[in-house]
Residue, then its C-alpha position, 0 to 999 in steps of 0.5 A: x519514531x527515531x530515524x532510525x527505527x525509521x530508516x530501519x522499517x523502510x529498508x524492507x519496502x521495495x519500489x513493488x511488493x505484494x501486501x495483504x490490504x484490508x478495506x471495509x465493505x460495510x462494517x465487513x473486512x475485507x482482505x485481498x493480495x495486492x502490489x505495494x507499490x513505493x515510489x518517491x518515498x510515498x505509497x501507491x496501489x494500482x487497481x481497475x475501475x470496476x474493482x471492489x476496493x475503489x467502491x468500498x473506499x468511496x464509503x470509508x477510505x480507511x485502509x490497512x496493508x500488511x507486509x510480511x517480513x522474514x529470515x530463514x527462522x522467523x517471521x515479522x511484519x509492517x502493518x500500515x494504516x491510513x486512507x487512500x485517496x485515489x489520484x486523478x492528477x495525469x502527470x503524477x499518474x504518468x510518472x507512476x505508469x512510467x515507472x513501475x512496468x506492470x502498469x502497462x501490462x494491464x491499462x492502455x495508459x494513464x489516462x485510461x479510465x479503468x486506471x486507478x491510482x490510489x495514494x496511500x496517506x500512511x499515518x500509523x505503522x506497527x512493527x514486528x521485527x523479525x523474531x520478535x514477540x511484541x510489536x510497536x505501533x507508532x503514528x507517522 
């Protein structure tokens, strides 16, 4: 990938954005809405404790998040594949809790044990651009 194309794609992420991520549940996809959140140049996904991703990505951490991107004609998309691994460090989860505000709205603090913090290490990306027809897959 050139800095450019990277500098480029990376312009569309925001510190939170909503994104649509895939896990498995047995050989079963499975989609739901969730909050991107990019923070330090890395990516991150708060959830509960007790929420279906974190059981299904015990059994296979592979994941995939899709980002919409448009204009006011036409539509595009980020698609990022890697695995998630959930971060048990208590600065790194206080840093996160301390900067993305709705983190507070649902867990008490970061060391609530129905916190979890999933890092995303993104190791492919396909591209879409914004009224185009032919996407290109390229690994980070």
């Amino acid at each position: 990938m050139t800095a450019k194309l990277k500098k480029e794609i990376f312009a569309y992420f925001k510190q939170t954005q909503p994104v649509y991520l895939a896990t498995n549940d047995g050989n079963e996809p499975r989609v739901r809405p969730v909050t991107l959140i990019w923070f330090e140049e890395k990516f991150w996904i708060a959830t509960g404790s007790s929420d279906a991703k974190v059981k299904q990505l015990f059994s296979n951490d592979n994941i995939e998040f899709c980002l919409p991107i448009k204009d006011d004609k036409n539509m595009g998309y980020i698609r990022g594949a890697g695995i998630a691994e959930i971060m048990e460090d208590l600065v790194t989860r206080t840093k996160i809790a301390d900067n993305i505000e709705f983190i507070k709205h649902f867990w008490q603090d970061p060391s609530d044990p129905d916190f979890v913090l999933l890092h995303i290490d993104l190791q492919e990306i396909e591209y879409l651009p914004i009224g185009q027809m032919l996407a290109t897959r390229m690994k980070i």
